[in-house]
C-alpha positions as CSV (number, residue, x, y, z in Angstrom):
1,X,-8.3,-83.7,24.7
2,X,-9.2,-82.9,21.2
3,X,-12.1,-80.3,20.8
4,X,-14.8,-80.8,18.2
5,X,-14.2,-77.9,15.7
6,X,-17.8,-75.7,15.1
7,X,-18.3,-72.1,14.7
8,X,-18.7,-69.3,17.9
9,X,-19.9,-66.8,14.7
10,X,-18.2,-64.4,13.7
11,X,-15.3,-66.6,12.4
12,X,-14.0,-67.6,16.2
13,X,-13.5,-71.3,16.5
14,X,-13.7,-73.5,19.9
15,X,-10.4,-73.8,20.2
16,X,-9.3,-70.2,20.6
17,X,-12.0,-69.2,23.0
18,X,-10.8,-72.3,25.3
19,X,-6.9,-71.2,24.9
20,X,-8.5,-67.4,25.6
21,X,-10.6,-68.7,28.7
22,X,-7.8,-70.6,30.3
23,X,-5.3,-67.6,30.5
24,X,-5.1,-66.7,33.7
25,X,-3.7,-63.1,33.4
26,X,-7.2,-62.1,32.2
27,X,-10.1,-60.9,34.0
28,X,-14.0,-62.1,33.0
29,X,-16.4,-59.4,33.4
30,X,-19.9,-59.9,32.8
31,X,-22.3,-57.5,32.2
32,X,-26.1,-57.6,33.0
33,X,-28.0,-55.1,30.8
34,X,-31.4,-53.8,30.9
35,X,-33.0,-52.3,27.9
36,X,-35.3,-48.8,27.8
37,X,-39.0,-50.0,27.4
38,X,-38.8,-49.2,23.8
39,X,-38.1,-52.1,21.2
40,X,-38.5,-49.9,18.4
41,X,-34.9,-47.7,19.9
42,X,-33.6,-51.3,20.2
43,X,-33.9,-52.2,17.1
44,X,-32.8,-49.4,15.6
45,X,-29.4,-49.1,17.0
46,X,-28.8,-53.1,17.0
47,X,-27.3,-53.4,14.0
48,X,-24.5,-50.6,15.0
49,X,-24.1,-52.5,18.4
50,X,-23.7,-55.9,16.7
51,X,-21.1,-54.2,14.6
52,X,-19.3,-53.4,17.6
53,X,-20.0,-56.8,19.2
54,X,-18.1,-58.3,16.0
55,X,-14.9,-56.0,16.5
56,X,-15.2,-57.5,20.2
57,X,-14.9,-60.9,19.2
58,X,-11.8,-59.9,16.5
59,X,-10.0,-58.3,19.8
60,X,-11.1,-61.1,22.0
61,X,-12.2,-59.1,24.5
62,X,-16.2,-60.6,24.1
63,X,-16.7,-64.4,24.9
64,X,-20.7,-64.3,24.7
65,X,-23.2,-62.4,24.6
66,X,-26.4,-61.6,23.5
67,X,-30.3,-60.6,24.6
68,X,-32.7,-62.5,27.3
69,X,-35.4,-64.3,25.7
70,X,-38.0,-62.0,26.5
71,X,-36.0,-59.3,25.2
72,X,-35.9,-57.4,28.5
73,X,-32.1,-56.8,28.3
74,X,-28.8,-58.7,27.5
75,X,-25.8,-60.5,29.0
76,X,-22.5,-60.0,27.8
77,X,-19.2,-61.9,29.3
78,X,-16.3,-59.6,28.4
79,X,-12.6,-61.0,28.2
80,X,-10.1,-58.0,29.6
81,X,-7.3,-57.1,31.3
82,X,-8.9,-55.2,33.9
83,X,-12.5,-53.8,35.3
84,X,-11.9,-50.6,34.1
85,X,-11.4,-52.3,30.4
86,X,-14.9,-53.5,31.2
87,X,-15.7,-50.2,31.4
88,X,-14.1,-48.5,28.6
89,X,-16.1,-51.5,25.9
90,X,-19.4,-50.3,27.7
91,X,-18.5,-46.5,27.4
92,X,-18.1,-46.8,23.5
93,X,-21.0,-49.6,22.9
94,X,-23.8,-47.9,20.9
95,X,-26.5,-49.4,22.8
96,X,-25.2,-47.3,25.8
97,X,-24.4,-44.3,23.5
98,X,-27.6,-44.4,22.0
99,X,-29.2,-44.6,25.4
100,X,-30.8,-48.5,24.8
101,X,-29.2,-49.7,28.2
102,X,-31.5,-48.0,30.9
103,X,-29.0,-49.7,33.3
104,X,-26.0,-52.3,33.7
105,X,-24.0,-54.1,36.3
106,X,-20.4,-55.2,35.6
107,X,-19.6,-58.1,37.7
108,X,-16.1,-59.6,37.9
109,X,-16.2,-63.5,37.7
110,X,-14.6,-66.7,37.9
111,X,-14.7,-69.5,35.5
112,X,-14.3,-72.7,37.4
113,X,-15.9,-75.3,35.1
114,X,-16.9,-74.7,31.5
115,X,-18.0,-77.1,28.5
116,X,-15.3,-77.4,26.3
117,X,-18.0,-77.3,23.5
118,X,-21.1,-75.8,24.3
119,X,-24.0,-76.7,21.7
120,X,-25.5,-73.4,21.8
121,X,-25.2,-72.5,18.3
């Protein structure tokens, strides 16, 4: 099956986040964040957490990620070799240093069917 090349940002392409997706000896984490009720302390530290997100996406350990519409929180599907890994990226991610995340839930899951090419850029 041949792939339709388009840009994931951050210089990823489609085809390396399939090959990444499809190894098995990798675990997918996502993580369900809720922001402080203060967009002003959110906007402030995004820039540092996007600078972060980026270094994510060079390590592939980040497949998605970004905030809810409304701006209530964010989702984040992390790529890693264990829970604990999970952990460790949330432990150094400035919106949790910086106190942005008034809570999170890492959640391991399983990626049964996924669009080769999703058109969500």
């Amino acid at each position: 099956m041949e792939v339709p090349r388009c840009s994931l940002g951050f210089g990823r392409s489609v085809e390396g986040l399939l090959n990444r997706w499809q190894e098995e000896d990798t675990v997918k984490v996502v993580n369900l964040a809720k922001y402080v009720d203060s967009p002003e302390k959110v906007e402030e530290v995004r820039p540092a957490h996007r600078q972060y997100m980026a270094e994510l996406l060079d390590k592939r350990q980040l497949i998605v990620g970004g905030p809810y519409e409304d701006d209530s929180g964010a989702l984040f599907i992390y790529d890693v070799d264990s829970l604990s890994d999970a952990e460790d990226i949330v432990s150094a991610d400035p919106y949790k240093t910086s106190g942005v995340w008034e809570s999170y839930e890492l959640k391991p899951w399983q990626v049964i069917k996924a669009e080769p090419a999703p058109n969500w850029y």
